[in-house]
C-alpha positions in Angstrom: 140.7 136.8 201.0 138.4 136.5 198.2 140.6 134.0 196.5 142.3 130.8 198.2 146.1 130.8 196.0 148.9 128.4 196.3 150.9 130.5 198.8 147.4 130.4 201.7 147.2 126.9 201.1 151.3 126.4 201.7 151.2 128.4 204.9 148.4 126.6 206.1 150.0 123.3 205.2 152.9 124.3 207.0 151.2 125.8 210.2 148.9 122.0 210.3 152.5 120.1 209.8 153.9 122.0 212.8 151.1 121.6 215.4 151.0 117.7 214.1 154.6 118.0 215.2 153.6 119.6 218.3 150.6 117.2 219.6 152.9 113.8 218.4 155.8 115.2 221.1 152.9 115.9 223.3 152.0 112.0 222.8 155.3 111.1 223.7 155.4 113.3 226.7 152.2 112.3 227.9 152.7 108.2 227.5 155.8 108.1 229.4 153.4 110.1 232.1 150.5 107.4 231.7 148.4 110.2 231.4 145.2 108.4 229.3 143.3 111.4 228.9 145.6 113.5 227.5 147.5 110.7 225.1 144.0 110.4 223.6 143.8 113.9 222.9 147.1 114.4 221.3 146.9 111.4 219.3 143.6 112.7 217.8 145.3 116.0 217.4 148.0 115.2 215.6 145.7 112.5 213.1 143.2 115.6 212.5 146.3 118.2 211.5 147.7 115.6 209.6 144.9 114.2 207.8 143.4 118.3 207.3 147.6 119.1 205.8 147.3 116.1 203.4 143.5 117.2 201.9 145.0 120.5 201.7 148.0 119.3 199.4 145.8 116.8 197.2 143.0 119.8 197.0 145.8 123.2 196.1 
């Protein structure tokens, strides 16, 4: 993968959309559980995938 094309950078978009899908349902799950621990982790999950999908879209 010598050069990073359009196509790369729309799967990886797509996969980081998904698994912010995955850790905000997480969060959901989690806070009706009052689970703290976990509801932190998810929520800084699904900010990092988001906020890593977004760069990705400004930068390709």
């Amino acid at each position: 993968m010598t050069n990073f094309d359009s196509l790369e950078a729309g799967m990886l978009f797509t996969a980081l959309i998904v698994l912010c899908c995955y850790f905000t349902l997480t969060f959901f799950e989690y806070l009706r559980k009052d689970d703290e621990r976990i509801i932190k982790q998810s929520k800084i999950g699904a900010v990092i995938c988001i906020a890593l999908a977004l760069i990705i879209a400004i930068i390709f």
